[in-house]
C-alpha positions as a Markdown table, in Angstrom:
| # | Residue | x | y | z |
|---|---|---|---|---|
| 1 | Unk | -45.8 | -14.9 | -22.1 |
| 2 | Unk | -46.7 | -11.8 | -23.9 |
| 3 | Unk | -46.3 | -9.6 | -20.7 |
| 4 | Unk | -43.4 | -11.2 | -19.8 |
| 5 | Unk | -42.3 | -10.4 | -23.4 |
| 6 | Unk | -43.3 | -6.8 | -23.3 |
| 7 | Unk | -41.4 | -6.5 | -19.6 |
| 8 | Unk | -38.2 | -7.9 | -21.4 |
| 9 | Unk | -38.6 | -4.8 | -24.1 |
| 10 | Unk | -39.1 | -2.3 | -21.2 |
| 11 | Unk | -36.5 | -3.7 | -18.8 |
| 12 | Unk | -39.0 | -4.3 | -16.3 |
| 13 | Unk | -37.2 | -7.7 | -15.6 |
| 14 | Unk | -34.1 | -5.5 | -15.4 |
| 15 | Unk | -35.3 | -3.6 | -12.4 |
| 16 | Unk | -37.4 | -6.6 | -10.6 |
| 17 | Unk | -36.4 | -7.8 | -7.3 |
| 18 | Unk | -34.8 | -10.9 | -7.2 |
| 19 | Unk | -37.7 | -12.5 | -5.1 |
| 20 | Unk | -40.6 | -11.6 | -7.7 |
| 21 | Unk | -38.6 | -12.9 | -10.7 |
| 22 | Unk | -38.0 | -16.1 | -8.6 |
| 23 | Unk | -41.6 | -16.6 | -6.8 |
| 24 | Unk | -43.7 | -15.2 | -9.5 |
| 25 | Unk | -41.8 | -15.0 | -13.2 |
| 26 | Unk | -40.0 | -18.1 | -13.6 |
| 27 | Unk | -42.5 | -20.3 | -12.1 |
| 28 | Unk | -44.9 | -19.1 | -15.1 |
| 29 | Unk | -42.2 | -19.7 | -17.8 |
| 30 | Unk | -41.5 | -23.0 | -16.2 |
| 31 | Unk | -45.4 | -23.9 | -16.7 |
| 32 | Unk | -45.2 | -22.9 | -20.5 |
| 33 | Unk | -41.6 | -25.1 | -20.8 |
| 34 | Unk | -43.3 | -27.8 | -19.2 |
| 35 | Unk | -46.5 | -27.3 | -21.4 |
| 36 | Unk | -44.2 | -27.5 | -24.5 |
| 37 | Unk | -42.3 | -30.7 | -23.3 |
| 38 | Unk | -45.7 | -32.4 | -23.8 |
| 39 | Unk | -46.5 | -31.6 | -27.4 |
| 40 | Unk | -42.5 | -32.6 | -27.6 |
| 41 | Unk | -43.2 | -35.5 | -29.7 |
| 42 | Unk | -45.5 | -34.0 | -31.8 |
| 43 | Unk | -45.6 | -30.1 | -31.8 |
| 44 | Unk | -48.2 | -29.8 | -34.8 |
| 45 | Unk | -50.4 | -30.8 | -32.2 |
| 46 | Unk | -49.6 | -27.6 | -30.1 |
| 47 | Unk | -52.4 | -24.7 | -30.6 |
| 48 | Unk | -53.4 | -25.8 | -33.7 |
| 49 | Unk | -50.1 | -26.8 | -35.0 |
| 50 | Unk | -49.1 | -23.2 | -34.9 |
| 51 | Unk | -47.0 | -21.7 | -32.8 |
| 52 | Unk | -45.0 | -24.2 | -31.2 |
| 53 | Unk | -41.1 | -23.2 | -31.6 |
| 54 | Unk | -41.9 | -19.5 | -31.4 |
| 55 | Unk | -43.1 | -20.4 | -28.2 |
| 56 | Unk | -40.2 | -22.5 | -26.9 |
| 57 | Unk | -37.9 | -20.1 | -27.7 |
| 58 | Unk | -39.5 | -17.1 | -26.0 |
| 59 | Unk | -40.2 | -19.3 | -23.3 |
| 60 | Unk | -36.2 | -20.4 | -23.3 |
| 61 | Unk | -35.5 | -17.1 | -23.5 |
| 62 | Unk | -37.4 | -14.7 | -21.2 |
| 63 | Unk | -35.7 | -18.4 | -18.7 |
| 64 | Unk | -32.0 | -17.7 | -19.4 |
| 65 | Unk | -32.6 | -13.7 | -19.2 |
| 66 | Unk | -34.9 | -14.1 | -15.6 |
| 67 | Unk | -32.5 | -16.5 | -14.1 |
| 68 | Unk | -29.2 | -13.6 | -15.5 |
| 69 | Unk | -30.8 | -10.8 | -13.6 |
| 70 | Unk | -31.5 | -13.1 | -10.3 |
| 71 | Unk | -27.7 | -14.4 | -10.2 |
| 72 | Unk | -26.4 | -10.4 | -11.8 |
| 73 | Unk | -28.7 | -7.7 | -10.7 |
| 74 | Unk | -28.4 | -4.6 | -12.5 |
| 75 | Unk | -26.8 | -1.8 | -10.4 |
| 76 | Unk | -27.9 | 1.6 | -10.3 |
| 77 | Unk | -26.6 | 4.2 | -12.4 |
| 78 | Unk | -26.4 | 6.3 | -8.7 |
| 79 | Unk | -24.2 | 3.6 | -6.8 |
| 80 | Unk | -22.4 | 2.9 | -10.5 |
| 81 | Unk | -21.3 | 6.6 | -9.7 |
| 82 | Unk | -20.3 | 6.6 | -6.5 |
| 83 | Unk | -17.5 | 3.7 | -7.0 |
């Protein structure tokens, strides 16, 4: 998640195409979502009882901006010009 993080800060998401943020981003947020929704019950039991909702909401997040950029790609300040 950190890189992920750091790519959200750089707009590295921003500028990735649509097939690596679906084949290759998501799919690793998904794992961390679905590694949260089993310390669900209990999150004090999630890396040493630290960490848990920082986690979930980076990992909601970096979701909800990965899936924006797939359905509204950026455009170009070049073709933003030429319209």
């Amino acid at each position: 998640m950190p890189a992920l993080e750091l790519g959200y800060f750089f707009r590295v998401i921003a500028h990735a195409p649509r097939n690596v943020i679906t084949s290759k981003m998501v799919p690793q947020i998904e794992t961390v979502l679905q590694n949260l929704q089993s310390h669900e019950a209990n999150p004090g039991n999630y890396e040493g009882g630290h960490g848990y909702w920082d986690d979930f909401c980076l990992a909601s997040f970096l979701l909800g901006v990965s899936l924006r950029y797939v359905a509204y790609p950026v455009r170009s300040l070049a073709s933003a010009r030429l319209r």
